[in-house]
VOBA-1610 file (N, C-alpha, C; in pm, whole numbers, padded with zeros to 5 digits, always signed):
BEGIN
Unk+00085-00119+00000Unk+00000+00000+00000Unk+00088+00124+00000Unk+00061+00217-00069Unk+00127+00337-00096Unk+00139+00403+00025Unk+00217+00487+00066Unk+00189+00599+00140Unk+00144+00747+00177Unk+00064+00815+00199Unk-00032+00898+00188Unk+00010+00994+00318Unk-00015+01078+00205Unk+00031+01251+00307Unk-00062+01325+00344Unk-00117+01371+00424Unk-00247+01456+00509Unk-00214+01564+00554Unk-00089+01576+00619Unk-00028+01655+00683Unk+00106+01703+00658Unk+00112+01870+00717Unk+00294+01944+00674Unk+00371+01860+00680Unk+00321+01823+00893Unk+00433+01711+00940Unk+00431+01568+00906Unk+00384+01527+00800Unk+00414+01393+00768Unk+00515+01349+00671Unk+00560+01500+00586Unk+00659+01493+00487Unk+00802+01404+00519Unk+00828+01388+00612Unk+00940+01332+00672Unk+00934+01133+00643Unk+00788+01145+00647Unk+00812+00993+00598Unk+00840+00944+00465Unk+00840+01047+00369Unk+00851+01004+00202Unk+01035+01103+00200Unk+01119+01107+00291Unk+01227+01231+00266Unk+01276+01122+00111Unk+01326+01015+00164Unk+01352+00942+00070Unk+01290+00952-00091Unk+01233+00939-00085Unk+01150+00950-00239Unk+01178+01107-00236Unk+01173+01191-00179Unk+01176+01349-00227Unk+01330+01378-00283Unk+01432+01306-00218Unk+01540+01282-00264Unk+01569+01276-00422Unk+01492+01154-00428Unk+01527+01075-00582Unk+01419+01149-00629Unk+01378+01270-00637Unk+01247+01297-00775Unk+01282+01384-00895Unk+01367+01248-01035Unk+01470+01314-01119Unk+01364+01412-01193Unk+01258+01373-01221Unk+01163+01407-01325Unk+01111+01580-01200Unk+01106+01595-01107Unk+01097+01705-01071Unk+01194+01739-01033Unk+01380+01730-01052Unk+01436+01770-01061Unk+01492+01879-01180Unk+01436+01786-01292Unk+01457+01842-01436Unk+01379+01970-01469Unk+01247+01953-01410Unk+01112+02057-01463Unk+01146+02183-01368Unk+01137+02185-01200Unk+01122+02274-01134Unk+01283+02365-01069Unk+01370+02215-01055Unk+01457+02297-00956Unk+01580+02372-01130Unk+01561+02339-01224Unk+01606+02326-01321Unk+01594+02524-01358Unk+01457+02530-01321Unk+01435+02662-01388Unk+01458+02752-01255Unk+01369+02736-01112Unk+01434+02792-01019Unk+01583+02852-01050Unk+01666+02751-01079Unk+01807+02741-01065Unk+01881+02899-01170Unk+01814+02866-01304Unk+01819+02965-01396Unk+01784+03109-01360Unk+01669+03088-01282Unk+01608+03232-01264Unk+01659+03293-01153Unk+01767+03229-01058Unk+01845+03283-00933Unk+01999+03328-01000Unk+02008+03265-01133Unk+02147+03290-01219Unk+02243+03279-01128Unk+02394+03418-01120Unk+02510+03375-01037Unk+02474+03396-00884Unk+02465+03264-00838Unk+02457+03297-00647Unk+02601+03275-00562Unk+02708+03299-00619Unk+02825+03312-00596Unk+02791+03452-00418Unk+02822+03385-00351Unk+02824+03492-00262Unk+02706+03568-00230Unk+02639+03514-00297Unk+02456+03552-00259Unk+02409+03492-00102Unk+02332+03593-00010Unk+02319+03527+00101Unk+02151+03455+00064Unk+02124+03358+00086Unk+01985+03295+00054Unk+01917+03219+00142Unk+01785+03172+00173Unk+01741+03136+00241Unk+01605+03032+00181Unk+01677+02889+00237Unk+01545+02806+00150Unk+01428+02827+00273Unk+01300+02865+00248Unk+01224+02880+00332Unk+01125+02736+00325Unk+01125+02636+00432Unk+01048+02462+00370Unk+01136+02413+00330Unk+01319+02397+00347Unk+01372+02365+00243Unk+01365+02175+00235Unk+01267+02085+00324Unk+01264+01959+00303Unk+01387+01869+00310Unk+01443+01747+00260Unk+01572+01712+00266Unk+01722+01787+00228Unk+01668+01899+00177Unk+01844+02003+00171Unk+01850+02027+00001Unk+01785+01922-00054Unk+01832+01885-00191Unk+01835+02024-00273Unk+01792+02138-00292Unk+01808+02276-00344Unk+01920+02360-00256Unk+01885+02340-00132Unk+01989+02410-00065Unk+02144+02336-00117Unk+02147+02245-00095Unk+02289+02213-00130Unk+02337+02210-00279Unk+02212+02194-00367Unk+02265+02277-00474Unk+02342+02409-00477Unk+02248+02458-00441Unk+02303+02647-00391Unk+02398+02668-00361Unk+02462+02562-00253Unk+02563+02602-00148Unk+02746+02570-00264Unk+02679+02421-00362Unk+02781+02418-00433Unk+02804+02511-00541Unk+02682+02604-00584Unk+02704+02695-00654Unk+02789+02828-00581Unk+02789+02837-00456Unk+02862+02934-00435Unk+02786+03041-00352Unk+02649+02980-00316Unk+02568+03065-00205Unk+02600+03071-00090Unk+02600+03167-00011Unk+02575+03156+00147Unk+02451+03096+00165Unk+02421+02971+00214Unk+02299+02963+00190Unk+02229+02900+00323Unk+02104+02967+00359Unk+02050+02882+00524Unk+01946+02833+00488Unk+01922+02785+00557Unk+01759+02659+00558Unk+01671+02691+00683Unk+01573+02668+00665Unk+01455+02607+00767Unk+01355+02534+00698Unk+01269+02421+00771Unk+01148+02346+00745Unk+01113+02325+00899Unk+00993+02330+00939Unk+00921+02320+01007Unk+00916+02188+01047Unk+00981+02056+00992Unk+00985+01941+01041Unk+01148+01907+01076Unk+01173+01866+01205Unk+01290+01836+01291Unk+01403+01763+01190Unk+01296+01650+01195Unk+01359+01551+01066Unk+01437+01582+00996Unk+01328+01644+00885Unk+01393+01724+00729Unk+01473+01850+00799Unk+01495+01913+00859Unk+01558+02015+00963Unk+01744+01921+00930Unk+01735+01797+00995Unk+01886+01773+01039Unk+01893+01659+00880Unk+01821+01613+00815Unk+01886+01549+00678Unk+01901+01734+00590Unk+01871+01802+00596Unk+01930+01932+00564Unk+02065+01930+00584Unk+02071+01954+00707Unk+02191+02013+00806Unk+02328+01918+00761Unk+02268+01755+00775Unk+02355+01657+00688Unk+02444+01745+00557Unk+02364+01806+00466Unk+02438+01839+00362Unk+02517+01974+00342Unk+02373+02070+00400Unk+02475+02202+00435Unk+02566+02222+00542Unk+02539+02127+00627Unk+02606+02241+00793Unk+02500+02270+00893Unk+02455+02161+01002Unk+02396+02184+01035Unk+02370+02340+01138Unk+02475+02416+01101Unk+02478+02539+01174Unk+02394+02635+01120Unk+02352+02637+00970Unk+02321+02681+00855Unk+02158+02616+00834Unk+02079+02571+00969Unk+01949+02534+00964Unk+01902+02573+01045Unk+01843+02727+01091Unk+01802+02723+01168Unk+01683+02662+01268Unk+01640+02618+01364Unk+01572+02546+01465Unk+01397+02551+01409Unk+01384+02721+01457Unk+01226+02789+01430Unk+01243+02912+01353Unk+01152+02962+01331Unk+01110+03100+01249Unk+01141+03178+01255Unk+01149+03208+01469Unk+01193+03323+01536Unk+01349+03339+01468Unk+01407+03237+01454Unk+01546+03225+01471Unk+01610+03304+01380Unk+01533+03340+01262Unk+01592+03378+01142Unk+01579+03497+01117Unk+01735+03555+01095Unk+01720+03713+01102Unk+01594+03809+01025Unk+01588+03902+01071Unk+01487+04003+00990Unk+01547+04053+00900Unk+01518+04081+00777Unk+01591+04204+00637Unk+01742+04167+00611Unk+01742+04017+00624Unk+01904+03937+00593Unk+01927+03909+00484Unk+01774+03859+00425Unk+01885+03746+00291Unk+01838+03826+00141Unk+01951+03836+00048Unk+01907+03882-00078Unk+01828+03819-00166Unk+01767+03692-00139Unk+01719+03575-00201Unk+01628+03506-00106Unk+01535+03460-00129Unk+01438+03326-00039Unk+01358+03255-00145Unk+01345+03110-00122Unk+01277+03056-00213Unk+01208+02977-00105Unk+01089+02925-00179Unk+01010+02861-00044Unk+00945+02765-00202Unk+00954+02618-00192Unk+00988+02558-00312Unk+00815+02435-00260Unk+00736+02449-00330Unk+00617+02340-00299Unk+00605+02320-00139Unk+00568+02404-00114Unk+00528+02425+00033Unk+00408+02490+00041Unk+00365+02588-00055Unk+00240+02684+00000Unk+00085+02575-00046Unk+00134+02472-00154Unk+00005+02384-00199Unk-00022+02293-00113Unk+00093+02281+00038Unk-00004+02177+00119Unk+00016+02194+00226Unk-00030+02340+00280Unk-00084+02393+00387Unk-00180+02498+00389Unk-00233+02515+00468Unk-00364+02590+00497Unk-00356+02720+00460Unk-00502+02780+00425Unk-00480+02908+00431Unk-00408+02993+00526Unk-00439+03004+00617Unk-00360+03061+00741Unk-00228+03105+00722Unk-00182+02935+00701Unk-00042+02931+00724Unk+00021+02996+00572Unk-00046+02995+00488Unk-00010+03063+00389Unk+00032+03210+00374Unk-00078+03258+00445Unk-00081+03398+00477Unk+00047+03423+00609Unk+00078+03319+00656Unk+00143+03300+00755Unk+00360+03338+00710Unk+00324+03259+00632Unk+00496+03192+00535Unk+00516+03351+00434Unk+00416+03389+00417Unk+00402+03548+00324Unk+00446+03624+00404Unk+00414+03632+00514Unk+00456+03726+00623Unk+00598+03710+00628Unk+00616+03595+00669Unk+00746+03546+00776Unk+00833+03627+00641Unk+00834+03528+00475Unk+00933+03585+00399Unk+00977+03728+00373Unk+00856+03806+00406Unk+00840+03938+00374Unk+00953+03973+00430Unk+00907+03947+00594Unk+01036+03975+00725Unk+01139+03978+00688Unk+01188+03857+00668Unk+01367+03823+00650Unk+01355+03897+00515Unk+01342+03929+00413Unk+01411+03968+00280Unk+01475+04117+00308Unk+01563+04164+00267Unk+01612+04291+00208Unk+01543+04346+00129Unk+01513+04501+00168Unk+01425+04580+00094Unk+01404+04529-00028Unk+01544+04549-00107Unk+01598+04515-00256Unk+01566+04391-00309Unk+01558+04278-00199Unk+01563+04125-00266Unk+01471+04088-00352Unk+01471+03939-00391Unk+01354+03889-00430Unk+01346+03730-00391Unk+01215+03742-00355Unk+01165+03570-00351Unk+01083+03519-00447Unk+01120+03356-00471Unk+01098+03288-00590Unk+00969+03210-00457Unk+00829+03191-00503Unk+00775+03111-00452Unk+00687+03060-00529Unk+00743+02875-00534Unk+00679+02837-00615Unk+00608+02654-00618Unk+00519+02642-00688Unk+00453+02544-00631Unk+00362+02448-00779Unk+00260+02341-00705Unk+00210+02323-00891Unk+00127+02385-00906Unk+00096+02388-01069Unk+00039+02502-01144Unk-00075+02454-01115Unk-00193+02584-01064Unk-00289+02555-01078Unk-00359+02549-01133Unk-00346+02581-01260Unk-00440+02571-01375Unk-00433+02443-01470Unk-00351+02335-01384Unk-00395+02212-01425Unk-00423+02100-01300Unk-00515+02169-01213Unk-00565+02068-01122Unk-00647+01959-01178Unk-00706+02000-01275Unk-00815+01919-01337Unk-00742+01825-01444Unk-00635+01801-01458Unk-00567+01730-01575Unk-00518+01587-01517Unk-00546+01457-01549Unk-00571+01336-01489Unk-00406+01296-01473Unk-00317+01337-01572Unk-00243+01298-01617Unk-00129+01389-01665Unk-00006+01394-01554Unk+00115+01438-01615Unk+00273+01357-01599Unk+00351+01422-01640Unk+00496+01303-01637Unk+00514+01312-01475Unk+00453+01401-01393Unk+00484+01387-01250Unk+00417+01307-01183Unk+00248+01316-01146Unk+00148+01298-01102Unk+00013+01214-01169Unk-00078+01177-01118Unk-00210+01143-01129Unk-00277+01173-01042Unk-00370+01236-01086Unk-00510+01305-01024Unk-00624+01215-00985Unk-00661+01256-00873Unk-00764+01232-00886Unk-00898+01312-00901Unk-00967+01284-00974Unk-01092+01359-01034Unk-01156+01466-00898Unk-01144+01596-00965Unk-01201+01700-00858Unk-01371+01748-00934Unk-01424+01779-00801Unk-01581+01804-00849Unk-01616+01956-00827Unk-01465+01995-00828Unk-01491+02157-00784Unk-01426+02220-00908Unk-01439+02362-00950Unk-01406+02441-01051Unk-01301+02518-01011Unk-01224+02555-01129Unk-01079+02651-01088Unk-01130+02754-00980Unk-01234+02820-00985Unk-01235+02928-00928Unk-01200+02891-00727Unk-01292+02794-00708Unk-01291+02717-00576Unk-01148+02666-00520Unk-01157+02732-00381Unk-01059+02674-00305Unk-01077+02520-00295Unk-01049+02417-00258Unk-01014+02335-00244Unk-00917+02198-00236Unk-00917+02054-00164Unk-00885+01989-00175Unk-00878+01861-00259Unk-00785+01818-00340Unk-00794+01691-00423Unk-00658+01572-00384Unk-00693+01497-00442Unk-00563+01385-00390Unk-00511+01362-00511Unk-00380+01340-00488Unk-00290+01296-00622Unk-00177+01220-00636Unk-00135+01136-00671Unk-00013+01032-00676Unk+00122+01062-00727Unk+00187+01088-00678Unk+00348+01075-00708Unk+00368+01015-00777Unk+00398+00992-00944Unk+00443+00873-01027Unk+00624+00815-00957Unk+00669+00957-00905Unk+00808+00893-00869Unk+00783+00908-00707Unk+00844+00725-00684Unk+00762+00753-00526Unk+00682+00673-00489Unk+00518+00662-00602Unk+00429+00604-00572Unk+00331+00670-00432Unk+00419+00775-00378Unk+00298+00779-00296Unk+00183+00936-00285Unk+00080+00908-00193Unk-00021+00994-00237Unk-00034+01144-00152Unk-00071+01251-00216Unk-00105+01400-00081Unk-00190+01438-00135Unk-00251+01493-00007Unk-00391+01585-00048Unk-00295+01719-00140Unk-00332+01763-00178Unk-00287+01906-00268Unk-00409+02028-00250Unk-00381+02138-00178Unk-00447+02252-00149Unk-00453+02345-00325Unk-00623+02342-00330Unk-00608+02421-00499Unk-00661+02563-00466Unk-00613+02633-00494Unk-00634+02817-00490Unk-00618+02847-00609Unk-00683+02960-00728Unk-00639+02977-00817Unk-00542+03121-00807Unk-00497+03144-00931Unk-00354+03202-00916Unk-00409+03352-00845Unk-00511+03383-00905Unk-00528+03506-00812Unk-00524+03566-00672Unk-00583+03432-00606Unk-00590+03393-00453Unk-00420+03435-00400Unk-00352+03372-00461Unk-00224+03379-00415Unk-00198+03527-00461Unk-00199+03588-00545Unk-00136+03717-00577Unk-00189+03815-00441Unk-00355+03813-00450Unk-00410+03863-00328Unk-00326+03851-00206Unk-00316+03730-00170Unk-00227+03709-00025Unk-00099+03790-00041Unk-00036+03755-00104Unk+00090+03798-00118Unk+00071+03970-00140Unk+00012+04000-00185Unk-00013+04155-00213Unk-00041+04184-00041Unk-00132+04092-00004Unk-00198+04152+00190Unk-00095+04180+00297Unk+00020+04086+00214Unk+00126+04067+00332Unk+00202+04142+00288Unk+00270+04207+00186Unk+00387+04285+00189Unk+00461+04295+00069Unk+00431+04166-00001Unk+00486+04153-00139Unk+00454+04217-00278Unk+00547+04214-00326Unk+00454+04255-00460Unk+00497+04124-00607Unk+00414+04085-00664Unk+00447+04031-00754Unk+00527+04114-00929Unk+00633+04037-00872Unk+00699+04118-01045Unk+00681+04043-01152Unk+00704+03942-01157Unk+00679+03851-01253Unk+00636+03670-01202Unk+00554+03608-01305Unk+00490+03451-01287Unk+00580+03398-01370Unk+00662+03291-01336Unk+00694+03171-01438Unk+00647+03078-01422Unk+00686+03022-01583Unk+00589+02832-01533Unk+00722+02726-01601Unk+00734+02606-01606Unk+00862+02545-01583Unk+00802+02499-01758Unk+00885+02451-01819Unk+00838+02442-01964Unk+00737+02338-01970Unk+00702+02363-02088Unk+00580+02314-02177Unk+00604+02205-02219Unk+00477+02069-02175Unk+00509+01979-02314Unk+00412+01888-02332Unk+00387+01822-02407Unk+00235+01760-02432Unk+00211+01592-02367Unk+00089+01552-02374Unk+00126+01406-02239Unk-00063+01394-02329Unk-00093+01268-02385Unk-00226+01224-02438Unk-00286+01369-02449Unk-00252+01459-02561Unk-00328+01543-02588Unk-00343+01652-02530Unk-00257+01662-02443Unk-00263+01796-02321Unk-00102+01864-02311Unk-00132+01984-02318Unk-00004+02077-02291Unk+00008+02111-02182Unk+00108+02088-02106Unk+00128+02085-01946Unk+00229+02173-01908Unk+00227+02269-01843Unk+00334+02333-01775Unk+00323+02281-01609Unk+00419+02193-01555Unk+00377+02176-01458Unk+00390+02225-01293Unk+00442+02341-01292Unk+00494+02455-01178Unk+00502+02552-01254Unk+00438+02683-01133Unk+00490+02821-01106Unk+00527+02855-01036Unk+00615+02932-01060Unk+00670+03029-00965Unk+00694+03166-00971Unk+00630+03250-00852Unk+00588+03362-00836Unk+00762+03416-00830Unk+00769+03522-00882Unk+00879+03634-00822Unk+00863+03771-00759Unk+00896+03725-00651Unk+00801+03843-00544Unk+00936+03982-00511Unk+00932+04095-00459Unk+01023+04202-00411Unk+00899+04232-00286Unk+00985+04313-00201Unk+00914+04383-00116Unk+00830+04537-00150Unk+00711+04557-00054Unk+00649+04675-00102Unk+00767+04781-00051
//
């Protein structure tokens, strides 16, 4: 039987599979990566950063780079790769108006509103007037698509416009999470409430799967107001 995600804190039981996910290595951290260009000496901050696997990209590119995730776990298989000095504990911990960079990478689609409005805040905090944060997650304008090289859906009875919940399968992995659907506006709103401003939307490239053109992540590029 597969294993099934409900919760922030349950991510720790699939770290493994989040490890190995080449096919969302290629699509998401691929373009992230592009759109942060030289981080040579860039101070950055993965906000959710999960098993490390972006952060320690970063760090071999030449970032100053810190972490937090909200799970202990994924907290010290982080720390494993960067330094565990370089993870901080909690939220409080992390300086205010520090880092020139924050990315907060598939984290805002499977937690609550609240906490959404919550993680908007916090990033606002830590960034430098000047900076920018990449926050990014799956596209929602293919919740309704049964079928991509990442995932399988399961059939939702609600319309783009509607908040809601659907379940969906990890093709790499095998296992299953609820997925929080907001459409893109929802998020601009939040992010506008808290402090941000949106400069530009990307989506990770295009490509077709039984008849359907799929972009399968966006990511917001946010500055401060």
């Amino acid at each position: 039987m597969s294993t099934s995600i409900t919760e922030q804190s349950e991510w720790a039981r699939v770290s493994k599979e989040l490890e190995a996910e080449n096919l969302k290595l290629a699509s998401y951290d691929s373009t992230l990566l592009d759109l942060l260009g030289n981080v040579i000496g860039k101070r950055l901050l993965d906000y959710g950063c999960g098993p490390g696997v972006l952060a320690s990209a970063l760090q071999r590119g030449g970032a100053d780079i810190r972490a937090y995730d909200i799970s202990e776990e994924m907290r010290k298989l982080c720390g494993n790769k960067i330094g565990h000095e370089r993870v901080y504990a909690n939220v409080d911990a992390i300086p205010k108006e520090s880092f020139e960079g924050v990315i907060c990478n598939l984290v805002l689609c499977i937690v609550n509103e609240e906490e959404v409005r919550r993680i908007s805040c916090n990033i606002k905090d830590v960034l430098q007037q000047e900076g920018r944060a990449y926050i990014g997650f799956c596209n929602p304008l293919i919740f309704n698509v049964p079928e991509s090289r990442l995932d399988l859906r399961d059939k939702s009875e609600h319309s783009y416009e509607q908040n809601h919940l659907y379940w969906k399968t990890k093709k790499e992995g095998g296992y299953r999470i609820v997925e929080e659907h907001r459409p893109i506006k929802w998020y601009e709103q939040v992010f506008t409430e808290n402090g941000l401003v949106v400069l530009n939307k990307h989506f990770t490239s295009e490509y077709e799967l039984k008849g359907r053109k799929i972009q399968d992540f966006i990511i917001f590029e946010l500055g401060k107001k």
